[in-house]
PyMOL Python script that loads the backbone (N, CA, C, O; Angstrom):
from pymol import cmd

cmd.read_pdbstr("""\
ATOM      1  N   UNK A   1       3.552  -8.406  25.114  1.00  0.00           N
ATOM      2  CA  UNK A   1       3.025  -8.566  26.465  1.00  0.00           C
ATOM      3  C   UNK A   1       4.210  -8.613  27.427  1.00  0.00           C
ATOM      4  O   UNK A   1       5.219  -9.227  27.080  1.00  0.00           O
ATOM      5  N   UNK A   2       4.149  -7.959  28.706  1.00  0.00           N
ATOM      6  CA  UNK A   2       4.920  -7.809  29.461  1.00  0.00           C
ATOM      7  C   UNK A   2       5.245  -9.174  30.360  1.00  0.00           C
ATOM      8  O   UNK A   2       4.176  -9.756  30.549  1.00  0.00           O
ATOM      9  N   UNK A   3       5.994  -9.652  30.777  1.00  0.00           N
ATOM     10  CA  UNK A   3       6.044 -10.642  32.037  1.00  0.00           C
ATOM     11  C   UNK A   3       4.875 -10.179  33.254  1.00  0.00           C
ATOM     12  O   UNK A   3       4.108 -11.069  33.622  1.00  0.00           O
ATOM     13  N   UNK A   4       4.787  -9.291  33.655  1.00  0.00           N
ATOM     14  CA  UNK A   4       3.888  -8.536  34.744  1.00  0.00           C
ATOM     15  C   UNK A   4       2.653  -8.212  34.346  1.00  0.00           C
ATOM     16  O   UNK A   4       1.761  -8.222  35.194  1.00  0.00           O
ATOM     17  N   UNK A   5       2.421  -7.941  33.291  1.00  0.00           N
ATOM     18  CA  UNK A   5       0.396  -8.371  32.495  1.00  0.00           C
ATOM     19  C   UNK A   5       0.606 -10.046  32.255  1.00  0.00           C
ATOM     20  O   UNK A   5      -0.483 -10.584  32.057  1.00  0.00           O
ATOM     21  N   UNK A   6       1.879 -11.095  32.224  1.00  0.00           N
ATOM     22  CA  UNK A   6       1.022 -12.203  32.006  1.00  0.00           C
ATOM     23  C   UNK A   6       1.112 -12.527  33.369  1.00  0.00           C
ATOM     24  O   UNK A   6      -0.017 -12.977  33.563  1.00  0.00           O
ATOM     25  N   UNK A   7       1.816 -12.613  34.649  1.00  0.00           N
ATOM     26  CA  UNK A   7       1.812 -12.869  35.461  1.00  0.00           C
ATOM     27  C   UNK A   7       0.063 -12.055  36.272  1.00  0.00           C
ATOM     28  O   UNK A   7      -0.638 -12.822  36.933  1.00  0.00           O
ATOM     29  N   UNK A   8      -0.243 -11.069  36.155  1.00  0.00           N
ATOM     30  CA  UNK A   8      -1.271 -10.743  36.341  1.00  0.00           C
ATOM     31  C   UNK A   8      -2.485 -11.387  35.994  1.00  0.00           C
ATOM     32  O   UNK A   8      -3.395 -11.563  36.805  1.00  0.00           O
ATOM     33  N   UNK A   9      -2.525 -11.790  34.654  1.00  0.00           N
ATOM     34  CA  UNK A   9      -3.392 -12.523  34.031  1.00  0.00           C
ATOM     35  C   UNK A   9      -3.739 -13.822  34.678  1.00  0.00           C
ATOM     36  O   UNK A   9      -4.804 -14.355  34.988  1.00  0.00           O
ATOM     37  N   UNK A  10      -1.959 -14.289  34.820  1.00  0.00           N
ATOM     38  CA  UNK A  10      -2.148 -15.682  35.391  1.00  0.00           C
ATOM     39  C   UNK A  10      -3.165 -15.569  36.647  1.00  0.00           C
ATOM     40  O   UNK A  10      -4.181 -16.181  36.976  1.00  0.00           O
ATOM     41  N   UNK A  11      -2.363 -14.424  37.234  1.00  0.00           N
ATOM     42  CA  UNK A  11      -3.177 -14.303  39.261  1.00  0.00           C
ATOM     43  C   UNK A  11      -4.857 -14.183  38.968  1.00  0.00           C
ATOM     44  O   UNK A  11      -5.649 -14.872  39.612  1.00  0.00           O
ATOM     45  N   UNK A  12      -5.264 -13.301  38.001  1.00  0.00           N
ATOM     46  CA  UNK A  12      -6.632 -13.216  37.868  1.00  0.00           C
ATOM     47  C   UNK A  12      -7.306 -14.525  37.202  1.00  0.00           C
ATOM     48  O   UNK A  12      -8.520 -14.484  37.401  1.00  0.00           O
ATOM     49  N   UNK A  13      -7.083 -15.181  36.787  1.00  0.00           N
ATOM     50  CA  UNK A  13      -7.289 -16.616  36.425  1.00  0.00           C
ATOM     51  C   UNK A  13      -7.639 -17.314  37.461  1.00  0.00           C
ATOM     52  O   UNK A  13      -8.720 -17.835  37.738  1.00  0.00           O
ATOM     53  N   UNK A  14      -6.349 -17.281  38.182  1.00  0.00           N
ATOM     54  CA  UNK A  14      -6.411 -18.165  39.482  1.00  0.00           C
ATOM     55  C   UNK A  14      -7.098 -17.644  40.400  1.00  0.00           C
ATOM     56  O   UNK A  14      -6.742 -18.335  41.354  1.00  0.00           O
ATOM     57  N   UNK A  15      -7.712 -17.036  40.734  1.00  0.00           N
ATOM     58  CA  UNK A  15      -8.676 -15.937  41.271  1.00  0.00           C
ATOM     59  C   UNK A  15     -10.145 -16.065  41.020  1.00  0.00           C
ATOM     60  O   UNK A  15     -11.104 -16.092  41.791  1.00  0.00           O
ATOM     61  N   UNK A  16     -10.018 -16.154  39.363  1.00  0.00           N
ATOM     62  CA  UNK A  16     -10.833 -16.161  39.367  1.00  0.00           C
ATOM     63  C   UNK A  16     -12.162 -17.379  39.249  1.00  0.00           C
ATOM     64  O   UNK A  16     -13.392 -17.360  39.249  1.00  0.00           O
ATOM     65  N   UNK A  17     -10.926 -18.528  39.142  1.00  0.00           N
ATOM     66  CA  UNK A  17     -10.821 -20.176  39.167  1.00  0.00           C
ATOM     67  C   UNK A  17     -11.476 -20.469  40.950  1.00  0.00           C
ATOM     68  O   UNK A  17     -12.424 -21.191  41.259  1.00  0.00           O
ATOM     69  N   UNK A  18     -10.723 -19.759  41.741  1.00  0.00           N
ATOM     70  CA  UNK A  18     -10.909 -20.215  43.089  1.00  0.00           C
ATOM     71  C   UNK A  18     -12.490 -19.778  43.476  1.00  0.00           C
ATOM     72  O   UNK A  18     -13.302 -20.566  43.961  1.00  0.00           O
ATOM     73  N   UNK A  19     -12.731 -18.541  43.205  1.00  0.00           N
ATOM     74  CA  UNK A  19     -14.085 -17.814  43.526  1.00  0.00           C
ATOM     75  C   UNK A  19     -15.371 -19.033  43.027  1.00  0.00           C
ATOM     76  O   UNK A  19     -16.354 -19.360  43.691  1.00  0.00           O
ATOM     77  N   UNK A  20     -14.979 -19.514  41.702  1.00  0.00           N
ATOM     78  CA  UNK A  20     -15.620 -20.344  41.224  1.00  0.00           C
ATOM     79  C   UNK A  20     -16.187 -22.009  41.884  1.00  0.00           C
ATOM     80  O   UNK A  20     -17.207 -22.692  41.793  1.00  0.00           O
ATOM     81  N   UNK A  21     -14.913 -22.112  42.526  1.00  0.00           N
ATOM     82  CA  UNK A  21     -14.889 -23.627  42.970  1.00  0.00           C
ATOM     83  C   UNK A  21     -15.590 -23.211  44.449  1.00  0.00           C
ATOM     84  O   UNK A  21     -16.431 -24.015  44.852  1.00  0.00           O
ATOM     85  N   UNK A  22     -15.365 -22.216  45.163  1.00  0.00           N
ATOM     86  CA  UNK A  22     -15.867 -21.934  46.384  1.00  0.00           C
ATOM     87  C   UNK A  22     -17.605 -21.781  46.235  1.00  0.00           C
ATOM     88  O   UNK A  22     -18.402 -22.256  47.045  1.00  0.00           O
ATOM     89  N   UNK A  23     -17.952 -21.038  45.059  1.00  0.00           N
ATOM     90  CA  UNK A  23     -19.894 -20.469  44.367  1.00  0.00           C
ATOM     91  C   UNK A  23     -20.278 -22.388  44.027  1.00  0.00           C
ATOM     92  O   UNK A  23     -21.480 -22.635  44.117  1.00  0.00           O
ATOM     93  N   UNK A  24     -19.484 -23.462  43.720  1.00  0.00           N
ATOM     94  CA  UNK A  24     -19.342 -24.405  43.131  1.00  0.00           C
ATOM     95  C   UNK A  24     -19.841 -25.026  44.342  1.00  0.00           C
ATOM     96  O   UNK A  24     -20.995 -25.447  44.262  1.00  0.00           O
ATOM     97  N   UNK A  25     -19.248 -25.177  45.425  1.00  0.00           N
ATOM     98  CA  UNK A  25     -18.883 -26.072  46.569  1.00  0.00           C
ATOM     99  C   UNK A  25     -21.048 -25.402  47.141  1.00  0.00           C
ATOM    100  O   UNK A  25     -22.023 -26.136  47.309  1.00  0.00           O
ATOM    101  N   UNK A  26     -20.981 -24.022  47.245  1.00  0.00           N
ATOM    102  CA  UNK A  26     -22.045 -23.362  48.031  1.00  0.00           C
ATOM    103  C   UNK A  26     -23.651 -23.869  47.189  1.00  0.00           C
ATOM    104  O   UNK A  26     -24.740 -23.841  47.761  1.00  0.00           O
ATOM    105  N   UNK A  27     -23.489 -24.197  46.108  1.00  0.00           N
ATOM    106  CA  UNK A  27     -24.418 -24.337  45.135  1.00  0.00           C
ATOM    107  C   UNK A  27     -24.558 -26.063  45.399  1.00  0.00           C
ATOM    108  O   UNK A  27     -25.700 -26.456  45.637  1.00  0.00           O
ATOM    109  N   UNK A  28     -23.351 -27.190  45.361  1.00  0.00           N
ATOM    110  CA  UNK A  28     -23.798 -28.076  45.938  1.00  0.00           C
ATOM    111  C   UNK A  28     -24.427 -28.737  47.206  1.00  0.00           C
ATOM    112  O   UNK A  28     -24.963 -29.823  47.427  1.00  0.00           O
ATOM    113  N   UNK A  29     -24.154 -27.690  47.903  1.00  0.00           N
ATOM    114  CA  UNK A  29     -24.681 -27.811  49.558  1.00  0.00           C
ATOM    115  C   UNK A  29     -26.241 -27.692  49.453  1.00  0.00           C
ATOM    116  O   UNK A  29     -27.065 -28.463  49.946  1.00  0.00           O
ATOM    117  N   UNK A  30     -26.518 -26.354  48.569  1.00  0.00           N
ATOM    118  CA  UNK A  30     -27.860 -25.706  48.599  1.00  0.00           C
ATOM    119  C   UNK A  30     -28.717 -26.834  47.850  1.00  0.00           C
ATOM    120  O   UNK A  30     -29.828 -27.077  48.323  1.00  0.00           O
ATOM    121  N   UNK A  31     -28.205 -27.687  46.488  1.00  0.00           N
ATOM    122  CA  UNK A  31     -28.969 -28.389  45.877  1.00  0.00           C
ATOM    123  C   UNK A  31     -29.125 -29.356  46.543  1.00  0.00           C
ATOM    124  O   UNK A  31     -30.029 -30.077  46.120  1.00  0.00           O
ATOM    125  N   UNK A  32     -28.442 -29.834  47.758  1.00  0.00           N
ATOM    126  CA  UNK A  32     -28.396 -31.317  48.176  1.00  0.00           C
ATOM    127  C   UNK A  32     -30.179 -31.208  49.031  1.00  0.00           C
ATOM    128  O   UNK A  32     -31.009 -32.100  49.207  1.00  0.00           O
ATOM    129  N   UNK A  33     -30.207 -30.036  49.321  1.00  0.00           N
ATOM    130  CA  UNK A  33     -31.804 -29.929  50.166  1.00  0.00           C
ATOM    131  C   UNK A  33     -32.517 -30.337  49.163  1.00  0.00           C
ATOM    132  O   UNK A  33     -32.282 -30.491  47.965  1.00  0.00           O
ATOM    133  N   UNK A  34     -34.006 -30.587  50.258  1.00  0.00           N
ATOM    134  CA  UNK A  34     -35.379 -30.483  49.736  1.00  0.00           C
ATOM    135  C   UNK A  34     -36.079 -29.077  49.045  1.00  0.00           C
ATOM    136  O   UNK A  34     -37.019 -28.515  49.606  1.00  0.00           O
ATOM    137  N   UNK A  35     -35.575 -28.645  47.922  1.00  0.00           N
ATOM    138  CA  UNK A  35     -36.327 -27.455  47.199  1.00  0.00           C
ATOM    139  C   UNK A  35     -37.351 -27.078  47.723  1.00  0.00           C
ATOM    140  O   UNK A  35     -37.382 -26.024  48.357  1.00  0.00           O
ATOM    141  N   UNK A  36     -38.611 -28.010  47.538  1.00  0.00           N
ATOM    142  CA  UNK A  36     -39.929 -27.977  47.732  1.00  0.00           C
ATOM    143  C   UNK A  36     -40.589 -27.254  49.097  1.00  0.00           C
ATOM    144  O   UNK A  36     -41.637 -26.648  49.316  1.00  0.00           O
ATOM    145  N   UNK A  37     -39.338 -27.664  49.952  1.00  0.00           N
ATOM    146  CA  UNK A  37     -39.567 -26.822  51.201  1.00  0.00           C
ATOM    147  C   UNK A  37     -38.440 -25.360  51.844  1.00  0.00           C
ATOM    148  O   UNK A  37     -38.104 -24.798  52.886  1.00  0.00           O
ATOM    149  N   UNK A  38     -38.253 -25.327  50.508  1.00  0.00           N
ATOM    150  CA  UNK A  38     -37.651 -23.734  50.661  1.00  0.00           C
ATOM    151  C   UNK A  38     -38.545 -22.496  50.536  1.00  0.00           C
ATOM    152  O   UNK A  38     -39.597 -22.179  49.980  1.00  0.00           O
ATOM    153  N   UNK A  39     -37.627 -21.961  51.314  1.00  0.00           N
ATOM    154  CA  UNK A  39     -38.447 -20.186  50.660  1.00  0.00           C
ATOM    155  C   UNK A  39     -37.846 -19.706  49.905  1.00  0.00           C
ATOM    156  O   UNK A  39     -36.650 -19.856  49.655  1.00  0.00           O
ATOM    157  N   UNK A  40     -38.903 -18.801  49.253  1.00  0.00           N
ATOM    158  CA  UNK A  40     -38.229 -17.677  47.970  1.00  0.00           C
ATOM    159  C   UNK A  40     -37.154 -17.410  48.549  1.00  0.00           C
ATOM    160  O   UNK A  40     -36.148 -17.874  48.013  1.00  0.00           O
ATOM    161  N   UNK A  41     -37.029 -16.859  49.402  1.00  0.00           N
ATOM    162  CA  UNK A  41     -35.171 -16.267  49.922  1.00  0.00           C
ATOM    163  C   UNK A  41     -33.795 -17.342  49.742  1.00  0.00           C
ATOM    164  O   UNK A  41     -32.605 -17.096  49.540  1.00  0.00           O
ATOM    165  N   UNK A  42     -34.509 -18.570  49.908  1.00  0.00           N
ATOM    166  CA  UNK A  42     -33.409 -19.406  49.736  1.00  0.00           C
ATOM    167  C   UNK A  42     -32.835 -19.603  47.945  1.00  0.00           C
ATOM    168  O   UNK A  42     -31.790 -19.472  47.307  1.00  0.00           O
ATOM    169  N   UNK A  43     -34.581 -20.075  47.647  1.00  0.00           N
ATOM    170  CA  UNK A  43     -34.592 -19.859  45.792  1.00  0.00           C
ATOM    171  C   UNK A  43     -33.558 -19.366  45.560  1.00  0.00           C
ATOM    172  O   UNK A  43     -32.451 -19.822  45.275  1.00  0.00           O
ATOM    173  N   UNK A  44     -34.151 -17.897  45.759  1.00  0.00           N
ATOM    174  CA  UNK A  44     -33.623 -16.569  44.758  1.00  0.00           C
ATOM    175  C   UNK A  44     -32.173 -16.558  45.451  1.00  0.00           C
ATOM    176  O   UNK A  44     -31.481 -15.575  45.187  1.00  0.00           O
ATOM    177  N   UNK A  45     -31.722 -17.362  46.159  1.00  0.00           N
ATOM    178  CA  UNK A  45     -30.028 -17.101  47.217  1.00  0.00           C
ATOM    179  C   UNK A  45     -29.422 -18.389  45.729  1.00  0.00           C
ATOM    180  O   UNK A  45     -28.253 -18.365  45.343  1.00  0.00           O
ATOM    181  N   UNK A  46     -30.592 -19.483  45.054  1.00  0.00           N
ATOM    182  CA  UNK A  46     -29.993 -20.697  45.246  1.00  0.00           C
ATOM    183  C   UNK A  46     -29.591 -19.993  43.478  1.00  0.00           C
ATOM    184  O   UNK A  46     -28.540 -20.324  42.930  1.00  0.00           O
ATOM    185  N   UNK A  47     -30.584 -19.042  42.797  1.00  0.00           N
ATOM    186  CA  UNK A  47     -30.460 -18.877  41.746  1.00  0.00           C
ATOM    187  C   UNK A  47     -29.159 -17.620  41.164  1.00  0.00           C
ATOM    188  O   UNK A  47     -28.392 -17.757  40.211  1.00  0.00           O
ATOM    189  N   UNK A  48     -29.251 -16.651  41.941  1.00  0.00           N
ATOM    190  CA  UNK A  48     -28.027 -15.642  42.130  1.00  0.00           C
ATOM    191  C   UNK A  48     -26.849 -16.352  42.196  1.00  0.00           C
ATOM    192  O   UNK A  48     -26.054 -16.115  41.287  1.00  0.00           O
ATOM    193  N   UNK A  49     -26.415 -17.426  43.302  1.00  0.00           N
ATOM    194  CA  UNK A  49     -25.655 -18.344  42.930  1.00  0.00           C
ATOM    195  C   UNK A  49     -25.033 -18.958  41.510  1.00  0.00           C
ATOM    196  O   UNK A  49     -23.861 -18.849  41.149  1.00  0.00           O
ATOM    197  N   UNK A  50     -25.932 -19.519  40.913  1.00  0.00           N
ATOM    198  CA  UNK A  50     -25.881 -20.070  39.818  1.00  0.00           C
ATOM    199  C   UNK A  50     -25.791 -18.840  38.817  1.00  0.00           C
ATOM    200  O   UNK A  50     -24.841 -18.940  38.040  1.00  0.00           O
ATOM    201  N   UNK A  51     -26.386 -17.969  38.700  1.00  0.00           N
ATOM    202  CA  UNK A  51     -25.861 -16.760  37.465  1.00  0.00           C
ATOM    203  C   UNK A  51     -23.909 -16.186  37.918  1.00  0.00           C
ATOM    204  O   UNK A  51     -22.946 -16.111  37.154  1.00  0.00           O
ATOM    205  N   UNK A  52     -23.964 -15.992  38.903  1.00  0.00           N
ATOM    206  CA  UNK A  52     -22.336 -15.827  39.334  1.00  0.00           C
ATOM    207  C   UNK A  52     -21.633 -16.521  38.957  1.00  0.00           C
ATOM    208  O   UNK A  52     -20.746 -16.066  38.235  1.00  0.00           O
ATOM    209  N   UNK A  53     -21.661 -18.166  39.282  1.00  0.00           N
ATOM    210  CA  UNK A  53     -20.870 -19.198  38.469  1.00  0.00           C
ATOM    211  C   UNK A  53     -20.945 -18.878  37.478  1.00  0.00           C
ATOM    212  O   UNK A  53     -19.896 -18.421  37.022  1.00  0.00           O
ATOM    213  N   UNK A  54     -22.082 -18.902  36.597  1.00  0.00           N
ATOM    214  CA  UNK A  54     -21.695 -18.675  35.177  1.00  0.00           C
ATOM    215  C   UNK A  54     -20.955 -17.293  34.891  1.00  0.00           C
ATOM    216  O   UNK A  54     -20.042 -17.413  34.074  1.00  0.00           O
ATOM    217  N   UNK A  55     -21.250 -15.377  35.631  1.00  0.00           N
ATOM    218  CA  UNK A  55     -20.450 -15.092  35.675  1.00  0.00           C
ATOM    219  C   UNK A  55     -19.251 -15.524  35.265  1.00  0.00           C
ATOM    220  O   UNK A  55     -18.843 -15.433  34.106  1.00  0.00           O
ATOM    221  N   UNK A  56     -18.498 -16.126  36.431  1.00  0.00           N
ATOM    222  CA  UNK A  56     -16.995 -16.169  37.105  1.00  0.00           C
ATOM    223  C   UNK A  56     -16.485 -17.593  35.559  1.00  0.00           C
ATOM    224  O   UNK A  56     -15.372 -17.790  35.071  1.00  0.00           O
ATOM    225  N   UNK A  57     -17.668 -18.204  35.265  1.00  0.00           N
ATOM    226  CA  UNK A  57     -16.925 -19.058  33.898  1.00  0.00           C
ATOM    227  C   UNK A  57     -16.508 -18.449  33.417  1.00  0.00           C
ATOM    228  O   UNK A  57     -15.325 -18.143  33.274  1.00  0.00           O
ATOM    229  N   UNK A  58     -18.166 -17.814  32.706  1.00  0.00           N
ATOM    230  CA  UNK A  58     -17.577 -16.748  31.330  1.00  0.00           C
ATOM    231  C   UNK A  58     -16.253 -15.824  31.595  1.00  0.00           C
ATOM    232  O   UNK A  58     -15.708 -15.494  30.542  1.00  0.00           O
ATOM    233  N   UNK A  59     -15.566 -15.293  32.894  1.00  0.00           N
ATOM    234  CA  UNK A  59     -14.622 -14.679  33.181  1.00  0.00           C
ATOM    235  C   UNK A  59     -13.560 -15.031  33.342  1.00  0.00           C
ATOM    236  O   UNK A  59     -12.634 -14.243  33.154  1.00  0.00           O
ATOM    237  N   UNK A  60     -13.272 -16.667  33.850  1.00  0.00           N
ATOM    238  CA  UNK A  60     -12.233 -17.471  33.426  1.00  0.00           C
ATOM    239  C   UNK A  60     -12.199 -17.830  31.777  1.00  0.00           C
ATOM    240  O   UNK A  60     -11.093 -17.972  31.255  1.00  0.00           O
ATOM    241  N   UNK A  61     -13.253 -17.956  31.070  1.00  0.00           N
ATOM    242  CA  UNK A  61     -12.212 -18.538  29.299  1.00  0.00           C
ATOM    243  C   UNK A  61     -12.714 -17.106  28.682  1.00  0.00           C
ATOM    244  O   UNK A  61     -13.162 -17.098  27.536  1.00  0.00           O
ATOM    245  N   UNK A  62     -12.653 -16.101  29.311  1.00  0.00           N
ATOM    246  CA  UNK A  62     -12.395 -14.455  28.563  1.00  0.00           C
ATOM    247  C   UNK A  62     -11.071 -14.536  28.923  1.00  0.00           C
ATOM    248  O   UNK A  62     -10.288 -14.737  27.995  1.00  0.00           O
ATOM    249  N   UNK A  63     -10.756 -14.463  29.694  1.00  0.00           N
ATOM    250  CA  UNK A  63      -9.599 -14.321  30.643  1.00  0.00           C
ATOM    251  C   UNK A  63      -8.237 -15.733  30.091  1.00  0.00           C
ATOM    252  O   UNK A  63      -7.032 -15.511  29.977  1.00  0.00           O
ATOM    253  N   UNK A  64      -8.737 -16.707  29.914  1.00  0.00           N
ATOM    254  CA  UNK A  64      -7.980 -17.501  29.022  1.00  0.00           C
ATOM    255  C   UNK A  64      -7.820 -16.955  27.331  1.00  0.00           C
ATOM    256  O   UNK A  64      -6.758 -16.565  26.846  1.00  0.00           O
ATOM    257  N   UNK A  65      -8.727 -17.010  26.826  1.00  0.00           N
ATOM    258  CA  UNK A  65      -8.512 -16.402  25.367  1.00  0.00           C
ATOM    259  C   UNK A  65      -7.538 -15.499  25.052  1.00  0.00           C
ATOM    260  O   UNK A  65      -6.513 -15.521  24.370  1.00  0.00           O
ATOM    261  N   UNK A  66      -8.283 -14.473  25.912  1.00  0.00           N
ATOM    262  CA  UNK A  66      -7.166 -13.204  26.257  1.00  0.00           C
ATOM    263  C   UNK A  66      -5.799 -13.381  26.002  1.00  0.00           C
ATOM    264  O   UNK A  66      -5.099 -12.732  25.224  1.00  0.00           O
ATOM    265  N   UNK A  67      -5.462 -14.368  26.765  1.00  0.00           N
ATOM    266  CA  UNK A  67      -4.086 -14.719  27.148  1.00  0.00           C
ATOM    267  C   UNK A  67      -3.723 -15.690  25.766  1.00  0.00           C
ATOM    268  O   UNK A  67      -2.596 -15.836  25.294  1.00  0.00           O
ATOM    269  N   UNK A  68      -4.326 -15.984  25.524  1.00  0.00           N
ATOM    270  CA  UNK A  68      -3.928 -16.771  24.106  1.00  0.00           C
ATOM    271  C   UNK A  68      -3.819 -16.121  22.669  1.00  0.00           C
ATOM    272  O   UNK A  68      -3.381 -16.736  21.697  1.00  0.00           O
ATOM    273  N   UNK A  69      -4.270 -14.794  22.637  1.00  0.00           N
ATOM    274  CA  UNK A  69      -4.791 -14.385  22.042  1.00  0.00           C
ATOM    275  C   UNK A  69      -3.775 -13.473  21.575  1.00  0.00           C
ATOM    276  O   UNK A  69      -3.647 -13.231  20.375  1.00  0.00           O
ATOM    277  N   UNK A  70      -2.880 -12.839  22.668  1.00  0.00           N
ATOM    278  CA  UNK A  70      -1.783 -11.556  23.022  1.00  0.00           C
ATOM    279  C   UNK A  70      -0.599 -11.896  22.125  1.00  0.00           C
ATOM    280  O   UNK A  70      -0.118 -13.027  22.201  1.00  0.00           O
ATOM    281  N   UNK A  71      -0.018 -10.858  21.150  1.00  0.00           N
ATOM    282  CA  UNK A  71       0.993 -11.432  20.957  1.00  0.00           C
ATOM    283  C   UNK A  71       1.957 -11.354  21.783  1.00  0.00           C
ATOM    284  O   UNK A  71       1.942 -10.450  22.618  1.00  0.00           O
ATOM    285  N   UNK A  72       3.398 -12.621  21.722  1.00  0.00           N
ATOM    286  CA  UNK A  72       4.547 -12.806  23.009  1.00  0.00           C
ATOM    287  C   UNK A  72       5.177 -11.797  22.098  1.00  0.00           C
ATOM    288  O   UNK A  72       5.116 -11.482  20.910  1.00  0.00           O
ATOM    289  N   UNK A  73       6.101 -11.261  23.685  1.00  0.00           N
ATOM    290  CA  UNK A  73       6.959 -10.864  23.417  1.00  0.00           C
ATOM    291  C   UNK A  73       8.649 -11.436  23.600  1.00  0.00           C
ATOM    292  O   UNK A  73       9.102 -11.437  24.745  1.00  0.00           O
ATOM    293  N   UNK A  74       9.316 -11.790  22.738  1.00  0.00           N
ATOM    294  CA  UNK A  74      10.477 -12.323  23.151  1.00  0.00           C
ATOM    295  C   UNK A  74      11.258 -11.689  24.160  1.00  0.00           C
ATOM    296  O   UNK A  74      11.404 -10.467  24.177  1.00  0.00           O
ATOM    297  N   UNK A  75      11.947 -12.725  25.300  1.00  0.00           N
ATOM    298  CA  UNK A  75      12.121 -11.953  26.502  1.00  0.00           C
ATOM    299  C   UNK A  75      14.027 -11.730  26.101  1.00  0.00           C
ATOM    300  O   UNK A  75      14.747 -11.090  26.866  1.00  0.00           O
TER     301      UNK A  75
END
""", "prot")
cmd.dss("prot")
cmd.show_as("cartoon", "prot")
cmd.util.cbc("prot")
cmd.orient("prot")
């Protein structure tokens, strides 16, 4: 592995860490309401949400493994 694929790796990590905490932050706002008096549009906004997070998980510990996974190369 190159210095510049792990440094990449690292950036997409962190990338892809941040996207997460931001879908994280938007999903607690949305749950703090009254459900009961939402509309489908909000629902289906509150549930798309929540499949992305999981997305952007599953894409952070792919994205970790990955990196664990590579053999080093001595520099």
């Amino acid at each position: 592995m190159t210095m510049s694929s792990s440094a990449s790796n690292r950036s997409r990590i962190v990338e892809l860490q941040e996207t997460l905490m931001d879908k994280g932050k938007r999903i607690y706002k949305l749950e703090g309401t009254d459900l009961e008096g939402s509309s489908a549009e909000e629902l289906k906004l509150l549930i798309q949400l929540h499949q992305r997070a999981i997305e952007l998980t599953e894409g952070v510990l792919v994205s970790k493994l990955q990196a664990l996974h590579r053999p080093t190369v001595a520099v």
